[in-house]
gemmi code that builds the backbone of each chain (N, CA, C; Angstrom):
import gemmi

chains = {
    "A": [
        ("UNK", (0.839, -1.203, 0.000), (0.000, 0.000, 0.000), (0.872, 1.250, 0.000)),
        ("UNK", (0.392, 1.984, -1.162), (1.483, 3.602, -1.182), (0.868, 4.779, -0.302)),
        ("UNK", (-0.457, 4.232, 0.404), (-1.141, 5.345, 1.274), (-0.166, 5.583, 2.558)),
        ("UNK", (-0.016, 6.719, 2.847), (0.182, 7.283, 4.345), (-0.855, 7.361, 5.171)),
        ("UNK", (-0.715, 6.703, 6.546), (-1.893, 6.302, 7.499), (-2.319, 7.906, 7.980)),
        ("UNK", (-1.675, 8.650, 8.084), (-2.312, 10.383, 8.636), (-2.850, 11.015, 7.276)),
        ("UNK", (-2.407, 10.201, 5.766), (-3.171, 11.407, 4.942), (-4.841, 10.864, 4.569)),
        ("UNK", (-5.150, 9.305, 4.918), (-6.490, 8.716, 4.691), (-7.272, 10.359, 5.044)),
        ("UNK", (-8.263, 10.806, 3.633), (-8.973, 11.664, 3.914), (-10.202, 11.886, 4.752)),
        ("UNK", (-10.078, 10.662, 5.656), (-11.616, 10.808, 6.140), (-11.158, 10.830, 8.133)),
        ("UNK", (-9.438, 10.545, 8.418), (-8.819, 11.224, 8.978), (-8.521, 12.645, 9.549)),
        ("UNK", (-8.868, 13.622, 7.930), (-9.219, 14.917, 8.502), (-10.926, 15.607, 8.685)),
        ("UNK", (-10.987, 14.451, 8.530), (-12.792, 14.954, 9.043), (-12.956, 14.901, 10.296)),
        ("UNK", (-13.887, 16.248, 10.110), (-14.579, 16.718, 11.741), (-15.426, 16.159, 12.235)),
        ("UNK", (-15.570, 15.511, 13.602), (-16.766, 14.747, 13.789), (-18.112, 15.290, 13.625)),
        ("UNK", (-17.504, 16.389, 14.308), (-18.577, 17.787, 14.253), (-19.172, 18.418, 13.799)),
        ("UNK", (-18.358, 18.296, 12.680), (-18.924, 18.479, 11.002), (-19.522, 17.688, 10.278)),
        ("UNK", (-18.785, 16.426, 10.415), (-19.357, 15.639, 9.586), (-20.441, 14.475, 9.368)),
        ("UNK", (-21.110, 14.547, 10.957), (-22.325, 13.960, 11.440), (-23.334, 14.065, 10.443)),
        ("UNK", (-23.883, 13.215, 9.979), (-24.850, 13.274, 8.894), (-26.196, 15.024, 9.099)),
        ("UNK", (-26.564, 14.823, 10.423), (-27.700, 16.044, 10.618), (-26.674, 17.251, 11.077)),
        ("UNK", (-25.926, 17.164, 11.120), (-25.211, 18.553, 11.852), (-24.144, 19.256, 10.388)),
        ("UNK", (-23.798, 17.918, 9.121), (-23.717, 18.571, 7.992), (-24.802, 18.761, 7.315)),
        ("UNK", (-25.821, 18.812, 7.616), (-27.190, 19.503, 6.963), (-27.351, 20.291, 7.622)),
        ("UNK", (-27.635, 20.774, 8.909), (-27.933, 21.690, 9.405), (-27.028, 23.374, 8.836)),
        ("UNK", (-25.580, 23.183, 9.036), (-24.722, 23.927, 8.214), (-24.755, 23.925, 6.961)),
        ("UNK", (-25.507, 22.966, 6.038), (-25.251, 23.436, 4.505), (-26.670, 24.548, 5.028)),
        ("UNK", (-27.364, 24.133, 5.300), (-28.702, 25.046, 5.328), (-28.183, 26.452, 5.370)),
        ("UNK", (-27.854, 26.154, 6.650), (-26.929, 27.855, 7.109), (-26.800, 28.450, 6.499)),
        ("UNK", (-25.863, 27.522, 5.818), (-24.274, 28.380, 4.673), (-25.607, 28.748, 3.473)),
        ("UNK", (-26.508, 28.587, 3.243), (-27.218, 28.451, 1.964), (-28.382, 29.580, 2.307)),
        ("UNK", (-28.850, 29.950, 3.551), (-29.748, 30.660, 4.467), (-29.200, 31.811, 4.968)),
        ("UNK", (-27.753, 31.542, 4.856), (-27.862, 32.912, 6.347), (-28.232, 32.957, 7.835)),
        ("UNK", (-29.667, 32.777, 7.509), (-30.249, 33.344, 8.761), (-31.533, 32.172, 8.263)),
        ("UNK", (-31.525, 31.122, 9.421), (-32.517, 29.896, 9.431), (-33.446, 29.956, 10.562)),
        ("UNK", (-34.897, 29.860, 10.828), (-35.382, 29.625, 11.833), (-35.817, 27.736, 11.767)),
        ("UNK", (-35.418, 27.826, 13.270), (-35.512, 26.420, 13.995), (-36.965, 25.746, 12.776)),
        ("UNK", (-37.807, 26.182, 12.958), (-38.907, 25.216, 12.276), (-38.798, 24.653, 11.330)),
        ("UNK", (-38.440, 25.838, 10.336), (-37.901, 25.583, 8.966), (-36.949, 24.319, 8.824)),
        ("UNK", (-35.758, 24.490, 10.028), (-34.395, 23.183, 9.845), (-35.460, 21.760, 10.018)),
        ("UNK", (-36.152, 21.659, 10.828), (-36.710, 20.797, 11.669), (-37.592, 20.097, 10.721)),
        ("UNK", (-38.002, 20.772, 10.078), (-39.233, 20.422, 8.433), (-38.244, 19.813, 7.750)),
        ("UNK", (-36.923, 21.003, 7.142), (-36.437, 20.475, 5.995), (-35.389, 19.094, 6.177)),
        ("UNK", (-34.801, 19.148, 7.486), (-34.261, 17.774, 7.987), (-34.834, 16.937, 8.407)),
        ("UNK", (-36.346, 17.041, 8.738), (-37.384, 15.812, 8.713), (-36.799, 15.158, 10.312)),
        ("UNK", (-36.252, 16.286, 11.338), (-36.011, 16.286, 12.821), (-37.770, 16.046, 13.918)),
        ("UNK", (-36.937, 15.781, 14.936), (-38.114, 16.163, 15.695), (-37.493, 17.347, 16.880)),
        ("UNK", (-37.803, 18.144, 17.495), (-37.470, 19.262, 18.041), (-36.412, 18.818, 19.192)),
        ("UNK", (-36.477, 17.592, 19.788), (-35.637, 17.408, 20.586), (-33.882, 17.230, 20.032)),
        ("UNK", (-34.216, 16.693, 18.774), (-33.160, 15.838, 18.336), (-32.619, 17.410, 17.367)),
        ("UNK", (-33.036, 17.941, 17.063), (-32.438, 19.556, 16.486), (-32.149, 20.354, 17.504)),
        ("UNK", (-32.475, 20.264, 18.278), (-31.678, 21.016, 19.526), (-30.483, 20.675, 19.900)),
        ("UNK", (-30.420, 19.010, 20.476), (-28.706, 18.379, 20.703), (-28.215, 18.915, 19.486)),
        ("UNK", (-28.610, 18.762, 18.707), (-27.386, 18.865, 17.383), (-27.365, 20.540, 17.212)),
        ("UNK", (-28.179, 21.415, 17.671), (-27.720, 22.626, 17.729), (-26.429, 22.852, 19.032)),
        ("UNK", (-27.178, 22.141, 19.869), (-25.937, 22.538, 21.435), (-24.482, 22.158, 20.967)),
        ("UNK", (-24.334, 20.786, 20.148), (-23.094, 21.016, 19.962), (-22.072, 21.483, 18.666)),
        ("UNK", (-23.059, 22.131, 18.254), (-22.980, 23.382, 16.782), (-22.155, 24.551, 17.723)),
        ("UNK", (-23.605, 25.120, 18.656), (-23.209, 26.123, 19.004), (-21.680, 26.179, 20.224)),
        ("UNK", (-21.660, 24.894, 20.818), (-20.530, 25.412, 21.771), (-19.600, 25.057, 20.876)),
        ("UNK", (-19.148, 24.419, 19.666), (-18.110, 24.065, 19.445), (-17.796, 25.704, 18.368)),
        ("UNK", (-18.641, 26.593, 18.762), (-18.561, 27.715, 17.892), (-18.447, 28.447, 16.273)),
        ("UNK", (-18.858, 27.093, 16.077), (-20.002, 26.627, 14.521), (-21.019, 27.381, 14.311)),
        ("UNK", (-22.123, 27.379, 14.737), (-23.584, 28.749, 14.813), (-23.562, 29.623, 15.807)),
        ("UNK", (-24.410, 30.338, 15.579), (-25.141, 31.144, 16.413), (-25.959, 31.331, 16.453)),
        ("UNK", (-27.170, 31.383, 17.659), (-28.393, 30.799, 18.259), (-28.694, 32.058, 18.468)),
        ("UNK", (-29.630, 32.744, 18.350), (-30.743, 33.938, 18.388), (-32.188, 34.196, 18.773)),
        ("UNK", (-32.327, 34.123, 19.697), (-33.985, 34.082, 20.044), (-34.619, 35.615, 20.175)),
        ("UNK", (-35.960, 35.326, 19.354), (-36.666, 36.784, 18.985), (-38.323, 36.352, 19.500)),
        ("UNK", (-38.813, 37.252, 18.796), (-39.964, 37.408, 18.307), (-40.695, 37.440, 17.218)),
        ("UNK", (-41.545, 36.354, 16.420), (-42.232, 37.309, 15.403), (-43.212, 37.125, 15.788)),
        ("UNK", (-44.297, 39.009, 15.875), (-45.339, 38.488, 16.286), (-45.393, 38.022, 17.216)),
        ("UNK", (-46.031, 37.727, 18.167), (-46.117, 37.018, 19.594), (-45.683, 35.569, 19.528)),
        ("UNK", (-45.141, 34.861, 18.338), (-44.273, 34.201, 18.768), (-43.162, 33.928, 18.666)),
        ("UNK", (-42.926, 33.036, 19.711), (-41.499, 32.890, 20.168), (-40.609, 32.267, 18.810)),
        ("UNK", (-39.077, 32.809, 18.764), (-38.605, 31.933, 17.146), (-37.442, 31.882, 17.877)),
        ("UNK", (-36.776, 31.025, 17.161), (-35.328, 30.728, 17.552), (-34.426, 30.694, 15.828)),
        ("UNK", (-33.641, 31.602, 15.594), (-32.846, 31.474, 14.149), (-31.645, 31.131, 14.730)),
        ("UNK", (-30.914, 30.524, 13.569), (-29.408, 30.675, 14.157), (-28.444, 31.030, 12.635)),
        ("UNK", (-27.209, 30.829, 12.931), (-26.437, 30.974, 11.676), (-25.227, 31.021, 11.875)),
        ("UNK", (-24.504, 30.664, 10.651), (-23.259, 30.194, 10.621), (-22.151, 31.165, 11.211)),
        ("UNK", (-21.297, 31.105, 12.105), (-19.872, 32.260, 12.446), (-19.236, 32.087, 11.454)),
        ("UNK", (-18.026, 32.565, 11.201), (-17.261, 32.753, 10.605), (-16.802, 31.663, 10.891)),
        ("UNK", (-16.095, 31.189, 11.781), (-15.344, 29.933, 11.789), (-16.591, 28.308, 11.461)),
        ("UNK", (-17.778, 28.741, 11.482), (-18.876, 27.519, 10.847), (-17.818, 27.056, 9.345)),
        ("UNK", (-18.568, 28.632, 8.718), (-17.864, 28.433, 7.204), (-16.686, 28.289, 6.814)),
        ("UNK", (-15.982, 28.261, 7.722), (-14.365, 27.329, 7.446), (-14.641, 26.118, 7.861)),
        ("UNK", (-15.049, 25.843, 8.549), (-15.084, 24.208, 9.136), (-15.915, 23.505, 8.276)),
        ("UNK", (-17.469, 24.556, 7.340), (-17.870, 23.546, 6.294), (-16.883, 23.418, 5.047)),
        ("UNK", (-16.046, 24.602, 4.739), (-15.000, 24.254, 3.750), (-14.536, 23.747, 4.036)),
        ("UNK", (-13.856, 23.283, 5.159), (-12.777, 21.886, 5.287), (-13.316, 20.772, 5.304)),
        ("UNK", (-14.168, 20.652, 5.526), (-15.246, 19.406, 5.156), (-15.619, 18.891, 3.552)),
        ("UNK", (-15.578, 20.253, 2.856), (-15.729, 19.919, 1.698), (-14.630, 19.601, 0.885)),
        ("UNK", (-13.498, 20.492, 1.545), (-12.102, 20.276, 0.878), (-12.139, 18.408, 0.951)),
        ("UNK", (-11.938, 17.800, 2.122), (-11.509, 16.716, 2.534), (-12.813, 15.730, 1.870)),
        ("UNK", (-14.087, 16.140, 1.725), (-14.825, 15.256, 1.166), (-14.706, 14.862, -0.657)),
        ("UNK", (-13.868, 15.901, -0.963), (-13.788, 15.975, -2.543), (-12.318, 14.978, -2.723)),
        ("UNK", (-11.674, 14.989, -1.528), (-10.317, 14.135, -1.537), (-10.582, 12.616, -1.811)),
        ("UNK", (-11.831, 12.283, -0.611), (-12.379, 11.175, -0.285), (-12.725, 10.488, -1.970)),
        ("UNK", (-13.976, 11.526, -2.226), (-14.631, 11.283, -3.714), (-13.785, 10.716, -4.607)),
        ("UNK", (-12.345, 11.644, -4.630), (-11.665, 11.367, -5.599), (-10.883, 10.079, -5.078)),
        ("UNK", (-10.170, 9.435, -4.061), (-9.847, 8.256, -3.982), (-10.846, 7.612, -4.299)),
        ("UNK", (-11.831, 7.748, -4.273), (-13.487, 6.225, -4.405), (-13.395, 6.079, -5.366)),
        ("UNK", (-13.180, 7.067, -6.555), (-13.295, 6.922, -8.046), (-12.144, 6.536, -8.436)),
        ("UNK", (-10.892, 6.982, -8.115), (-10.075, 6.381, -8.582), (-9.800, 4.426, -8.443)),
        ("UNK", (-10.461, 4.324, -7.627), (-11.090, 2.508, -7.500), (-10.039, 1.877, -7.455)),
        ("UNK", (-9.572, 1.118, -7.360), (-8.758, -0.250, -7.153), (-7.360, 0.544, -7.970)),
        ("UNK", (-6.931, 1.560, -8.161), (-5.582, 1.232, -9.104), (-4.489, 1.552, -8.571)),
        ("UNK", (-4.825, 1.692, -6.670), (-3.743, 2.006, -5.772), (-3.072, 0.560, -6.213)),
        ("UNK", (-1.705, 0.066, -5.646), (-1.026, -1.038, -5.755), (-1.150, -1.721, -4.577)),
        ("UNK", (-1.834, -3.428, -4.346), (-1.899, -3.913, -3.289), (-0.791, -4.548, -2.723)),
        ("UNK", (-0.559, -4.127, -1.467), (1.031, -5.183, -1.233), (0.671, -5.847, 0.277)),
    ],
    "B": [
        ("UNK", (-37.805, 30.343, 0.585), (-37.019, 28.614, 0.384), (-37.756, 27.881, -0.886)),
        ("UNK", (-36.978, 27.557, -1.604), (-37.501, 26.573, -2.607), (-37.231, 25.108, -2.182)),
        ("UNK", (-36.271, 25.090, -0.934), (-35.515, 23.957, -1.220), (-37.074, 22.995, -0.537)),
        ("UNK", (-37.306, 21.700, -1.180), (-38.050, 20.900, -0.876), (-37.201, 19.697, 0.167)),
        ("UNK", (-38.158, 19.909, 1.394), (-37.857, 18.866, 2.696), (-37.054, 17.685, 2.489)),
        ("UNK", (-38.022, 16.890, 1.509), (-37.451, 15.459, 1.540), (-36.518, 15.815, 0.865)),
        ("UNK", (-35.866, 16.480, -0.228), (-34.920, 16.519, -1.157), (-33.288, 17.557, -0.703)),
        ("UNK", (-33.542, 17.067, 0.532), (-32.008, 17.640, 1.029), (-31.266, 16.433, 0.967)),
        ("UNK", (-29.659, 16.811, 0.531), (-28.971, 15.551, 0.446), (-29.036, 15.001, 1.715)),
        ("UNK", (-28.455, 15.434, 2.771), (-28.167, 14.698, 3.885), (-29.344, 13.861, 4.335)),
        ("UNK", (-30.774, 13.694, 3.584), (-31.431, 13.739, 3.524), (-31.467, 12.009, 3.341)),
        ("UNK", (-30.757, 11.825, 2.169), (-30.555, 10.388, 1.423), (-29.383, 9.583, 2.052)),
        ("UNK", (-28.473, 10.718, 3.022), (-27.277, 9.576, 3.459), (-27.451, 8.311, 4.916)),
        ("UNK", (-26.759, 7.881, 4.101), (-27.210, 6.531, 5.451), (-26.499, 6.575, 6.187)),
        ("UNK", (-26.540, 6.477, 7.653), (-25.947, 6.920, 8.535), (-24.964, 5.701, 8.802)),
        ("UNK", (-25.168, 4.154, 8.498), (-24.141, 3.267, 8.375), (-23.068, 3.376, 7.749)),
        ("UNK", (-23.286, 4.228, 6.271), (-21.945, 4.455, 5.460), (-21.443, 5.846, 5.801)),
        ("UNK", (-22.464, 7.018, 6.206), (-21.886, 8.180, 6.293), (-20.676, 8.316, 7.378)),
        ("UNK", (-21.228, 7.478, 8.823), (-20.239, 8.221, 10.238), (-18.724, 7.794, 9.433)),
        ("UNK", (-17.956, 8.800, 9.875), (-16.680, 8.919, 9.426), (-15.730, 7.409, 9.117)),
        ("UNK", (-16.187, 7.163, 9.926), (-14.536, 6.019, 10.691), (-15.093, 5.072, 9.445)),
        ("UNK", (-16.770, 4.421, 9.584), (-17.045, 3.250, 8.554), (-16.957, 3.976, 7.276)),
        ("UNK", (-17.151, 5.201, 6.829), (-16.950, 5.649, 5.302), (-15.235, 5.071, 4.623)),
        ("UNK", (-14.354, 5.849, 5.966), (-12.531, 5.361, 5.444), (-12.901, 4.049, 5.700)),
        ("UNK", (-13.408, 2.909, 6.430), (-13.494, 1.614, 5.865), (-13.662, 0.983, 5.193)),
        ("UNK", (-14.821, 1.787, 4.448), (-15.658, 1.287, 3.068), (-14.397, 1.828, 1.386)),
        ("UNK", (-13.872, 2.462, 2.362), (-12.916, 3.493, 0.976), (-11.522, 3.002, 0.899)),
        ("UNK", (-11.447, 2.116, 2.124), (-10.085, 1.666, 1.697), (-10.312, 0.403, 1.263)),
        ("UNK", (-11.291, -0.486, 1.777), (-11.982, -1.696, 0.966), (-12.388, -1.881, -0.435)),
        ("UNK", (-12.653, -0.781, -1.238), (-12.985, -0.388, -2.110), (-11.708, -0.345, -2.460)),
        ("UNK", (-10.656, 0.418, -2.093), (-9.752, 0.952, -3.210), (-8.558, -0.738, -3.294)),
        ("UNK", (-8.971, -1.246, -2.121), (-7.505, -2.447, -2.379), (-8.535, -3.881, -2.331)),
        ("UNK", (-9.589, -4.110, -2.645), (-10.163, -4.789, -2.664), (-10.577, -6.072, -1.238)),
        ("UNK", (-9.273, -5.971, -0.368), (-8.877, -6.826, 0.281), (-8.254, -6.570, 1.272)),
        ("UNK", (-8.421, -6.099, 2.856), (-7.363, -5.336, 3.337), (-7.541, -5.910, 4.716)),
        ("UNK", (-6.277, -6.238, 5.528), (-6.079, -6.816, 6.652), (-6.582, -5.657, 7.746)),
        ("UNK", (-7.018, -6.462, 8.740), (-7.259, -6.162, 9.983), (-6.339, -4.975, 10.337)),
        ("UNK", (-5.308, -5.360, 10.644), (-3.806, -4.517, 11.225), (-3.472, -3.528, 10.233)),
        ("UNK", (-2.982, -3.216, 9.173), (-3.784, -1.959, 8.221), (-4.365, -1.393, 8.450)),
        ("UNK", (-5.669, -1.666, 7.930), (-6.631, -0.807, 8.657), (-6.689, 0.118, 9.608)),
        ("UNK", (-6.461, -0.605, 10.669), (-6.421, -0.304, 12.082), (-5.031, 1.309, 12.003)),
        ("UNK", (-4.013, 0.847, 11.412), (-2.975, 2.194, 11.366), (-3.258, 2.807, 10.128)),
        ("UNK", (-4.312, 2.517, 9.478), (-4.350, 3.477, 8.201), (-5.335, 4.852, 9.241)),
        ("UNK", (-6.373, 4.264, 9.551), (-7.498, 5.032, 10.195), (-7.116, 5.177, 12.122)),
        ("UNK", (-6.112, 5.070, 12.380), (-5.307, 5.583, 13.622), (-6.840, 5.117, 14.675)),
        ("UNK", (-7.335, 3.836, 14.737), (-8.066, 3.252, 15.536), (-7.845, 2.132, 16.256)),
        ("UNK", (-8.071, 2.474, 17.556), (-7.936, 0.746, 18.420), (-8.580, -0.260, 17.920)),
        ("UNK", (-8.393, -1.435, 17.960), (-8.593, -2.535, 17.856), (-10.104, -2.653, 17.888)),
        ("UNK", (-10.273, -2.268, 19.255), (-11.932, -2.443, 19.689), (-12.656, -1.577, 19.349)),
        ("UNK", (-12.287, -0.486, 18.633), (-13.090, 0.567, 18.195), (-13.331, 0.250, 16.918)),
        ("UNK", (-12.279, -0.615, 16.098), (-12.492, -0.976, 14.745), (-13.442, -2.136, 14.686)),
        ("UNK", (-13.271, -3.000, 15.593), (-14.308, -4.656, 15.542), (-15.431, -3.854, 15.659)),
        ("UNK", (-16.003, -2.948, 16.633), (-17.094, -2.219, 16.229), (-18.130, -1.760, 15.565)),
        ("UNK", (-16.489, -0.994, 14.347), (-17.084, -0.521, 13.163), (-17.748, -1.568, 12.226)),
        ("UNK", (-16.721, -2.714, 12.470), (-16.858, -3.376, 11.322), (-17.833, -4.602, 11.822)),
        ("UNK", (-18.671, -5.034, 12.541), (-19.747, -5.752, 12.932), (-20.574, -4.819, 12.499)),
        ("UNK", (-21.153, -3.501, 12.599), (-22.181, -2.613, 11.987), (-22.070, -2.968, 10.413)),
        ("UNK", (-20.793, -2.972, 9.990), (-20.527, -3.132, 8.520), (-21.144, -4.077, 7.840)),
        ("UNK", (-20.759, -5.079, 8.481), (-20.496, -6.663, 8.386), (-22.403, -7.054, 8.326)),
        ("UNK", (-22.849, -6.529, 9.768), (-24.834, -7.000, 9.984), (-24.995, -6.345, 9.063)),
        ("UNK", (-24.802, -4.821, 8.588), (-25.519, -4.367, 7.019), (-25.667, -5.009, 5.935)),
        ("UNK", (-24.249, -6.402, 6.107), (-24.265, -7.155, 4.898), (-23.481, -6.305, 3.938)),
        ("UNK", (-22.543, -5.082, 4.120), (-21.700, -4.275, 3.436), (-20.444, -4.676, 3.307)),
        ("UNK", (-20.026, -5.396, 3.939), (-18.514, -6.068, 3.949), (-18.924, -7.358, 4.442)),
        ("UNK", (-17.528, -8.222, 3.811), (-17.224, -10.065, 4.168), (-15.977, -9.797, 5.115)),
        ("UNK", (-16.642, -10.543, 5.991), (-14.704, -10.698, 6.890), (-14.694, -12.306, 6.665)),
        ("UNK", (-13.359, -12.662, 6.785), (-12.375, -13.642, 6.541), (-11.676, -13.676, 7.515)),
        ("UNK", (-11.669, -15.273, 7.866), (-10.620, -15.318, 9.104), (-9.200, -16.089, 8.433)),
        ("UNK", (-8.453, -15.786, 8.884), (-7.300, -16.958, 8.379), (-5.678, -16.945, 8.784)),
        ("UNK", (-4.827, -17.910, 8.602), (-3.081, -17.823, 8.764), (-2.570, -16.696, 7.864)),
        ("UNK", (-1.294, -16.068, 8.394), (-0.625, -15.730, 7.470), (0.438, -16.669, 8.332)),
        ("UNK", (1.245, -17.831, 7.519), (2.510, -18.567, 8.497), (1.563, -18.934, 9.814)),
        ("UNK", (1.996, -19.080, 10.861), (1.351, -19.180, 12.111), (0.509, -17.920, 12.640)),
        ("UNK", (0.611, -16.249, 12.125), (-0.195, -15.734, 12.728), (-1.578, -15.651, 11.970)),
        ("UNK", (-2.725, -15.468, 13.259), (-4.118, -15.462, 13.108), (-4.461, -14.434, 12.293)),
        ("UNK", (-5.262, -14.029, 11.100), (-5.290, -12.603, 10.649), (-7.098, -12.548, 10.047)),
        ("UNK", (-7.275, -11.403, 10.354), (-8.663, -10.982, 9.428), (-8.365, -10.163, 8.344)),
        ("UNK", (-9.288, -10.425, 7.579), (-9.219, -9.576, 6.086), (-10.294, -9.207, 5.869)),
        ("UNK", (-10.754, -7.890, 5.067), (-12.301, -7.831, 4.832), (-12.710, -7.475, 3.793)),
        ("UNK", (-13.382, -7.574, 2.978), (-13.892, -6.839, 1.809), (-14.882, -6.566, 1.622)),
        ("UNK", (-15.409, -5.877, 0.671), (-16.579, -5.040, 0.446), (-17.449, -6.320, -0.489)),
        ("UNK", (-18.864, -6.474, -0.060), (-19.692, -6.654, -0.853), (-20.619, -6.173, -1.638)),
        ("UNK", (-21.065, -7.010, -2.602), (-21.373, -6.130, -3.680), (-22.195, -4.882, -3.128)),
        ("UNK", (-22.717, -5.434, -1.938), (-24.395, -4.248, -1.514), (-23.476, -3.037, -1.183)),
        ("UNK", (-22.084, -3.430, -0.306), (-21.100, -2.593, 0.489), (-20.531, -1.534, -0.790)),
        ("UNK", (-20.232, -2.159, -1.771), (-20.344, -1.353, -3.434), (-21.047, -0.077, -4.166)),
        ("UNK", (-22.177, -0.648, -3.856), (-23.518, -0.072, -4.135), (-23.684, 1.351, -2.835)),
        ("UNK", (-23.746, 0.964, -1.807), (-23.751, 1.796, -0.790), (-22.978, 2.952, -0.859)),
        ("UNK", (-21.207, 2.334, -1.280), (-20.833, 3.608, -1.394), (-20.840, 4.599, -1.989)),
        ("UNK", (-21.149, 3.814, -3.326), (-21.757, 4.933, -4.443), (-22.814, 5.429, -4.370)),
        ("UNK", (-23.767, 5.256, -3.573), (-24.997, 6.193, -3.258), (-24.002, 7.023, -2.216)),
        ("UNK", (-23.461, 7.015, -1.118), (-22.665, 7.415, -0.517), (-22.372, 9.041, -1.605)),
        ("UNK", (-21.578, 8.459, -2.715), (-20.777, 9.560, -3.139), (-21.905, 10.284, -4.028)),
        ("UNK", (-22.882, 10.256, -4.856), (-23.630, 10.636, -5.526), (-24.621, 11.781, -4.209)),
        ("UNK", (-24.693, 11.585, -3.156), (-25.450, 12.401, -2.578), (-24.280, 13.604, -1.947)),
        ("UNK", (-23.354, 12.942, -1.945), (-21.975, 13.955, -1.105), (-22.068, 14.656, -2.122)),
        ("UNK", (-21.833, 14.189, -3.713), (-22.029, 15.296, -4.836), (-22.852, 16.543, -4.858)),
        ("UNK", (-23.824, 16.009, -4.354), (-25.296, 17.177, -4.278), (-25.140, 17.227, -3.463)),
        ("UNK", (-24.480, 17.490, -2.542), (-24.680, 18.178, -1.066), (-23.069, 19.663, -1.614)),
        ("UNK", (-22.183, 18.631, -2.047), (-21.174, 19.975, -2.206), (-21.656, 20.589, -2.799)),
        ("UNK", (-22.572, 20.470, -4.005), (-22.885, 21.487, -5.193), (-23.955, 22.416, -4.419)),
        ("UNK", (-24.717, 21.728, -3.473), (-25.667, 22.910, -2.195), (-24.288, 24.147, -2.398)),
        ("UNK", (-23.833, 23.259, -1.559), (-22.869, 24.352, -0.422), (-22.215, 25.262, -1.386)),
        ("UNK", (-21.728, 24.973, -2.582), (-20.689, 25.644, -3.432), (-21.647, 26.531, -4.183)),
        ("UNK", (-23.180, 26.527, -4.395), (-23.680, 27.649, -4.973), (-23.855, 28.243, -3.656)),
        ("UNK", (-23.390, 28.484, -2.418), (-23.281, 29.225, -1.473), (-25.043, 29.726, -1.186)),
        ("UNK", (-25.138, 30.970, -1.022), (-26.227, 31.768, -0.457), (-26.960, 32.413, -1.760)),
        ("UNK", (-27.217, 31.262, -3.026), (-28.197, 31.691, -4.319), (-29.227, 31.809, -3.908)),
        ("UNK", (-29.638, 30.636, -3.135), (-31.390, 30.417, -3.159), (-31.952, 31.475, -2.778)),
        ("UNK", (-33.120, 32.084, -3.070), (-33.508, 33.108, -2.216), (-34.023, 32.726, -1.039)),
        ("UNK", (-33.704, 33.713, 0.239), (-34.119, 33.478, 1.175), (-35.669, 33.903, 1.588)),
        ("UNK", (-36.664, 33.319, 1.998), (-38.379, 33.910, 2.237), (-38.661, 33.676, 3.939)),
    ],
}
model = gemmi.Model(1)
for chain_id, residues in chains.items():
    chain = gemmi.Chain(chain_id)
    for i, (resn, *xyz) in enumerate(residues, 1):
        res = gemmi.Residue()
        res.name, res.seqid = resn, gemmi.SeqId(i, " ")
        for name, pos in zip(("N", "CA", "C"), xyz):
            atom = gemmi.Atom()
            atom.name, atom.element = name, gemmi.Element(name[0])
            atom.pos, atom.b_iso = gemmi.Position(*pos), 0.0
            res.add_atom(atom)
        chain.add_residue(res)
    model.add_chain(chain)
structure = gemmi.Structure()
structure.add_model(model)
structure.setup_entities()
């Protein structure tokens, strides 16, 4: 095998990132701006409990930001990507396009 | 939002092939057709018991064959991808496709 065990691309993936609902939640973001909770919860087909954990550890790992308002008398919760979100989804994407491209390249590493 | 609920990528990924650790399993199985236990294990910088893990989830999906056998006197496992384990990953990569192409038209969609 000509691979190096630290460059396997799925090595530099974020857990944090790369959790199936918590990289949807951030493409949303990155694609939104500015998302309210209901909306994620519809379009990820969540139930409110389970979009919340995956917001708590969005927000402490300092990925989103969580906003509670008003519209109208009711209560909303938006959040949205920091600055450091949208680096952490580019490095996700950097490293997922690495991945892609070893899958396709298929069998023509050399087996030893 | 135009974007329709069911039709978010993360939407279609399976959470057996997506979590990180079993995706580099499925990708190095894929790329060498055939790959020992102990490999593995230092390609993807995982303990022992964290890998038997992975790869019993793998294995009950019916996504990979393990093999027991000698090399000389030592005991060794080997594993490979089956055909379904095949199939998987390429749905795998076909939705990662449409999920980067989300993210890379950035903030088009209009927001409502």
């Amino acid at each position: 095998m000509t691979t190096e065990p630290e460059q396997h691309p799925v090595n530099g993936l974020d857990d944090v990132v790369h959790q199936r609902v918590r990289l949807g939640i951030l493409t949303v973001a990155h694609q939104a701006r500015r998302v309210e909770f209901g909306f994620l919860r519809t379009a990820l087909g969540l139930t409110a409990g389970n979009l919340s954990q995956h917001l708590a550890v969005l927000e402490k790992a300092g990925l989103i930001q969580v906003e509670k308002g008003y519209e109208g008398k009711r209560a909303r919760t938006w959040l949205s990507l920091t600055p450091a979100g949208g680096r952490a989804l580019q490095d996700e994407v950097t490293q997922l396009k690495r991945l892609i491209q070893q899958i396709e390249q298929g069998s023509s590493a050399p087996e030893s």
